[in-house]
C-alpha positions in Angstrom: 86.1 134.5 63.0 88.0 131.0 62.7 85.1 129.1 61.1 87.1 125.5 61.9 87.1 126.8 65.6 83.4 127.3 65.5 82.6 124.3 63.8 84.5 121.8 65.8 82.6 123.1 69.1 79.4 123.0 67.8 79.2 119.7 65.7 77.7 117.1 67.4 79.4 114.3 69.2 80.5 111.6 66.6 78.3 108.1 67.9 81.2 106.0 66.4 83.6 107.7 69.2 82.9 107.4 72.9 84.0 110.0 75.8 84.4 107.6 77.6 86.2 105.2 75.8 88.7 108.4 75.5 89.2 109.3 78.8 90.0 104.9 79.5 92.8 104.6 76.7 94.4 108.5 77.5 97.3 108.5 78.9 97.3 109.2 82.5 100.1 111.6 84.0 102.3 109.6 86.7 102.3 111.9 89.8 106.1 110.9 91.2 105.6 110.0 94.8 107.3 112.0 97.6 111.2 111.5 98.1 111.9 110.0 101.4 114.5 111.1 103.6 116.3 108.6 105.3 115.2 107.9 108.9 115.7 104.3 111.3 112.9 102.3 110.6 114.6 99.4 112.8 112.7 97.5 116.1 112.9 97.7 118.9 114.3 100.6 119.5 117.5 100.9 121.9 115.6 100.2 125.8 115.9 103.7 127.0 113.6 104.9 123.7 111.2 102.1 124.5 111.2 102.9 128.3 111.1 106.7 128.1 108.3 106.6 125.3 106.1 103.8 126.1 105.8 105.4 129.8 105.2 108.8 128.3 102.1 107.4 125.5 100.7 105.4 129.0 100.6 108.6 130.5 98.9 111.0 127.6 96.4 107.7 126.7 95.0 107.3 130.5 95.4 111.2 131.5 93.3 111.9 127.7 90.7 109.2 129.2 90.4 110.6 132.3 90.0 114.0 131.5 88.1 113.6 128.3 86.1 110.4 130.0 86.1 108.2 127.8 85.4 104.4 128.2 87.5 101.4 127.0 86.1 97.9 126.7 88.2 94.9 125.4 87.1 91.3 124.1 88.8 88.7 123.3 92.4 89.4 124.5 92.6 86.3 126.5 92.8 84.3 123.1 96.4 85.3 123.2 97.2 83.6 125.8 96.0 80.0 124.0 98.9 80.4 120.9 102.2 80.0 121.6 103.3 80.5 117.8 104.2 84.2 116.7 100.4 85.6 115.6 99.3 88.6 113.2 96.3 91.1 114.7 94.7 92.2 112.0 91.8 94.8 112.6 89.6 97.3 110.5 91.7 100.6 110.9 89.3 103.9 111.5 91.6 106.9 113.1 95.7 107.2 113.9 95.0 106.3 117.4 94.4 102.9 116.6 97.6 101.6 116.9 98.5 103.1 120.2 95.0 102.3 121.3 95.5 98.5 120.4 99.1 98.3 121.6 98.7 99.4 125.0 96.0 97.2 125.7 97.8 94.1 124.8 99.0 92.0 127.7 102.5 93.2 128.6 104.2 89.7 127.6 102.4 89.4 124.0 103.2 93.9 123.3 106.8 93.5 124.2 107.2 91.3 120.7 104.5 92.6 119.1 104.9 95.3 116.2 102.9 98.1 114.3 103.3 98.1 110.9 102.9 101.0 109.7 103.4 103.2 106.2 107.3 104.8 106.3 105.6 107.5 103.1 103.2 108.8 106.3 105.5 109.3 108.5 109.0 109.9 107.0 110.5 113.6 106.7 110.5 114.3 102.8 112.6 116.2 100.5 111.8 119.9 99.6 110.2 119.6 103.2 110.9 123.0 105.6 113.3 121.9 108.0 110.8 122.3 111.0 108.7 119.9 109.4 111.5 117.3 108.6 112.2 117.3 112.1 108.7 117.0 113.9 108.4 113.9 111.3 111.8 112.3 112.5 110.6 113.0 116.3 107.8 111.3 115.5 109.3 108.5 113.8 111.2 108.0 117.2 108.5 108.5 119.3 106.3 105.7 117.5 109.1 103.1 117.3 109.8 103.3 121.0 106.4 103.5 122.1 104.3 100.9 120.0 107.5 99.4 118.1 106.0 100.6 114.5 107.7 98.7 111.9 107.5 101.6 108.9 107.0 100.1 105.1 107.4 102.3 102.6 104.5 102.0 100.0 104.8 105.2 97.8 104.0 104.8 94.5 103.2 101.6 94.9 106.6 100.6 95.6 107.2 98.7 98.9 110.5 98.3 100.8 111.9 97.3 104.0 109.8 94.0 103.8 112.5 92.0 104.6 112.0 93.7 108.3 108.4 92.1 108.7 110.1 88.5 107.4 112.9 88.8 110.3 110.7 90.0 113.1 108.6 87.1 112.0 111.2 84.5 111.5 112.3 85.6 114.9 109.1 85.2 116.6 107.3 88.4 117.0 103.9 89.0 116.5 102.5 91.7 114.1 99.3 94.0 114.1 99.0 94.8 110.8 95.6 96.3 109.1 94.5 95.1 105.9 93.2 97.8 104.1 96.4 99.7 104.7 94.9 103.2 105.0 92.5 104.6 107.4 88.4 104.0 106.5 86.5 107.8 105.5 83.0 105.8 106.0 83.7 103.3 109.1 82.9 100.7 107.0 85.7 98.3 105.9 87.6 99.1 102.8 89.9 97.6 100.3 91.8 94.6 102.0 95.3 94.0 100.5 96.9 90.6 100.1 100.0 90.9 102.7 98.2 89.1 106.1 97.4 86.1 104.2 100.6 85.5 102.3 102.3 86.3 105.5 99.9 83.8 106.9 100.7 81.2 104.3 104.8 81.7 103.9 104.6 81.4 108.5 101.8 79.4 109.2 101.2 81.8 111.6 97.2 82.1 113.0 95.5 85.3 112.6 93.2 87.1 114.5 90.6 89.1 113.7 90.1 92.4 115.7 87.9 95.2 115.4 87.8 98.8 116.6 85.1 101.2 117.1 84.9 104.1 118.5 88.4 106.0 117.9 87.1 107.6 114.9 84.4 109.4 117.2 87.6 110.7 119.4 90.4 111.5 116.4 88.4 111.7 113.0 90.4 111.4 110.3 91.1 115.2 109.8 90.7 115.9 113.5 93.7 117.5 115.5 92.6 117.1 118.7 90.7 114.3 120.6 87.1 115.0 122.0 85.0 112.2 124.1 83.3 109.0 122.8 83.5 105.1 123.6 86.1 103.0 122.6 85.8 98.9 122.1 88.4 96.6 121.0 87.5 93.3 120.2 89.7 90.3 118.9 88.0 86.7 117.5 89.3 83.2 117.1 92.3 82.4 115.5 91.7 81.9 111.8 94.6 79.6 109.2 95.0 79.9 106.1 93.9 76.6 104.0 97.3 74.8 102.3 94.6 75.5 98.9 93.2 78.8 99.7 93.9 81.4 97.6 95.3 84.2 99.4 92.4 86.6 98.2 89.8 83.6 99.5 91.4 84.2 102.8 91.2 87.9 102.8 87.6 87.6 101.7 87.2 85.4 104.7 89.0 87.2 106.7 86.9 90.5 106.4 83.5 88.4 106.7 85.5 88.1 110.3 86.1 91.2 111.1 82.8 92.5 110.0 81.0 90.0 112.1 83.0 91.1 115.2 81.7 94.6 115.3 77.8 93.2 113.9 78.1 91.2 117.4 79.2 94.5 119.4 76.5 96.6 118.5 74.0 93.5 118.9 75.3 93.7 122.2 
């Protein structure tokens, strides 16, 4: 028997030496994030895309509410109307159908220059992919630029590109709906909120409105694969501005109290 082998397991943990402490200052394996393949991330799309698409989500959004009955109620739309500078939506995200959800609902003259932003790493075929999974993604890469004009990011790994597209569609007056905490909620309550809205708020001076959504993770859990009945609510709030002090994370802070307040109200309601 190795007698150093049995020692070393049995000895007791040294107090001078934490587990703990270990496991913080080891180092920790980079996983490298999925290659992207190339695909056209530009908006809009060419007008037959946007015509053929747009008319084809209208058709599977109100024929899957018909069938599956399920009720929509909106808030707080007609605030769009009062701003005439570009605007960014910003609302808790719960389920995938949130941005087709929200998009279609918009007034036709505010959705026609509004964008999605959405990650490029979720949707983008990758390499080492099968082929027929490769091209499903870049179908539905096309489908999502024509129908809701997603604007795809790429945030793998932490690394972001094709930023300079939100800054253009910006400068150029669109409006964005864009959620803060950048990945869907597992709880329904509101996660993580990055930094982007309000430094986009403060480099524009653009107002942003705080939405909520509930419901669409009763009819497409994350996980789900198919849709199943429930009730639906969309609400947007005031227009909020960024202070020329505030710290972007005082904003953000704000900015969920906002959101958080919205859907308080709704189930008050």
């Amino acid at each position: 028997m190795n007698t150093t082998q049995f020692d070393e397991k049995t000895l007791p943990p040294d107090p001078e030496t934490s587990p703990i402490e270990d496991l913080e200052t080891a180092p920790v394996a980079e996983v490298p994030p999925p290659r992207l393949l190339e695909v056209e991330t530009r908006i809009p799309a060419s007008l037959p895309s946007r015509l053929i698409h747009r008319n084809l989500l209208r058709s599977m959004v109100f024929s899957g509410r018909k069938s599956l009955r399920i009720p929509v109620k909106i808030e707080g739309f007609e605030r769009l109307d009062e701003i005439d500078a570009p605007f960014i939506i910003a609302p808790n995200h719960i389920s995938l159908i949130d941005s087709p959800i929200m998009h279609i609902y918009l007034p036709r003259r505010h959705a026609n220059r509004t964008a999605v932003v959405g990650g490029l790493d979720f949707f983008a075929p990758r390499e080492g992919s099968s082929t027929r999974e490769n091209l499903w993604r870049r179908l539905v890469v096309r489908f999502i630029r024509g129908a809701v004009n997603v604007a795809l990011i790429n945030r793998s790994g932490g690394d972001y590109s094709n930023l300079e597209q939100i800054d253009e569609l910006l400068s150029k007056g669109w409006n964005l709906v864009i959620f803060p905490e950048a990945t869907r909620s597992r709880t329904g309550k509101l996660g993580r909120m990055r930094l982007g809205v309000a430094e986009l708020a403060k480099r524009y001076g653009c107002p942003v409105m705080p939405a909520h959504i509930s419901g669409t993770d009763q009819v497409l859990p994350v996980g789900g694969a198919f849709p199943r009945t429930g009730r639906i609510t969309l609400r947007i709030g005031a227009p909020m501005a960024i202070g020329a002090d505030e710290s972007s994370r005082t904003f953000i802070e704000r900015l969920g109290g906002r959101i958080e307040a919205l859907g308080t109200e709704e189930r008050r309601g």
